[in-house]
Every structure is written in C-alpha cells, then in structure tokens.
N, C-alpha and C positions, 0 to 999 in steps of 0.2 A: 504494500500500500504506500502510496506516496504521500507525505507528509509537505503543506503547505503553510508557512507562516506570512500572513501579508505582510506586518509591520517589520519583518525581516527580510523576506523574499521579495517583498514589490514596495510598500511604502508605507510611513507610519503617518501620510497626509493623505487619506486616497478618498476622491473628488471626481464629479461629475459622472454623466451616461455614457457620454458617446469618446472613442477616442479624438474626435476635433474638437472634444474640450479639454485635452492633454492626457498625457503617460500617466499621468493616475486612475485613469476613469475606468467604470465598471467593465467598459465592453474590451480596453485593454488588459484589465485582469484575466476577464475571462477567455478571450483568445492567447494570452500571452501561457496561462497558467492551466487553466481545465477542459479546454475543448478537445485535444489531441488524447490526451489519457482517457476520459468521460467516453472519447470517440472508439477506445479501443479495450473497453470496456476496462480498464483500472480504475482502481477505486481510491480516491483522493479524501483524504483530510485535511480542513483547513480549518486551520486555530486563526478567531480573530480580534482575541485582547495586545493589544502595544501598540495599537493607533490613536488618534486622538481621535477617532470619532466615525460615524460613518453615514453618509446621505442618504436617503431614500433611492433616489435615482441609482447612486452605483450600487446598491444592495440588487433592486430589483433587473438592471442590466448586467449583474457579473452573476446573478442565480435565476432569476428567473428567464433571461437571455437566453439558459442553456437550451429552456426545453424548446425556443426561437431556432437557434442556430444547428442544433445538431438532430432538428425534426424526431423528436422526444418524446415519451410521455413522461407527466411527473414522476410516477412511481420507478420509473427506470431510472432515471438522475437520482431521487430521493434515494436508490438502493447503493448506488457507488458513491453518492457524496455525504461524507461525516462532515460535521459542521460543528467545532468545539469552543466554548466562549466562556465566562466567567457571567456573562449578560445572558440568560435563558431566552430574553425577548429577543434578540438579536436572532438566534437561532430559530424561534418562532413565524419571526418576521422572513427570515427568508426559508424558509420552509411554506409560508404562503404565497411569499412572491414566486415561487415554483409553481405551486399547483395552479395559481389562478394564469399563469400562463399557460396552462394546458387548459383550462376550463375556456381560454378567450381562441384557443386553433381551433 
C-alpha cells in the first residue's frame, strides 16, 4: 500500500480546484499523486494532518474528482483509498464528496 503524506509529499499550503489556480490545487494533487495507483488498482493512504488547512474546492476536486477522472464508482475509490486524519470531519467530508460525485454521473 502506498502511503501519502500531503503536508510532506505535496504541500503544507494546499489551495484551490483546478491546476490554473497553481501546484497546490486539488486536481494537481490528484493527478500528481492518486490517479495512476487508484488507476491500477493500488491502494493508497493518505494522512492529512501538517497542513494548515484545507478548502472545500480542493477536498472535493482531489477526492471526489477521482470518481470524474478515472470513470468510477464511489464504492470502488472508497475500497483503495484510506483516508487518515486526527479531524474525523475531514475524512467524512471527503468520503461524501466521493459519493455525491457518483450520485451526480
């Protein structure tokens, strides 16, 4: 299993949706970091306390993008990706930005 830390691995400022709102935003995490493994059926964990914060936009474009990008359903994303946080709502929140983007394809 592959173990991702954002605040170590990509940034402890991470900001915006799209990447033409810069190398922090949600949809560069998630092509940068879980598309390829998620794609080949590895199963990734990603711990995300050491940041200072995190926006709604890149929550919902770095997890719920996947089930967008890699034409998904939630419960298949939901089974390879661990989500580990000291914040339980964090892991909540994006655990519904997954599903409502299969409920919205």
């Amino acid at each position: 299993m592959r173990a991702i830390n954002v605040a170590r691995d990509f940034t402890r400022f991470p900001a915006g949706r799209y990447a033409r709102n810069g190398d922090t935003s949600g949809e560069a995490f998630r092509s940068r970091f879980l598309e390829e493994p998620l794609r080949h059926g590895e199963a990734i964990t990603v711990e995300l306390d050491g940041t200072i914060g995190y926006g709604s936009s890149f929550l919902e474009e770095a997890f719920g993008g996947l089930v967008r990008s890699l034409n998904s359903q939630p419960d298949d994303v939901l089974k390879l990706l661990h989500i580990e946080s000291s914040d339980q709502s964090l892991v909540d929140e994006i655990t519904q930005y997954i599903k409502d983007a299969g409920a919205a394809s």
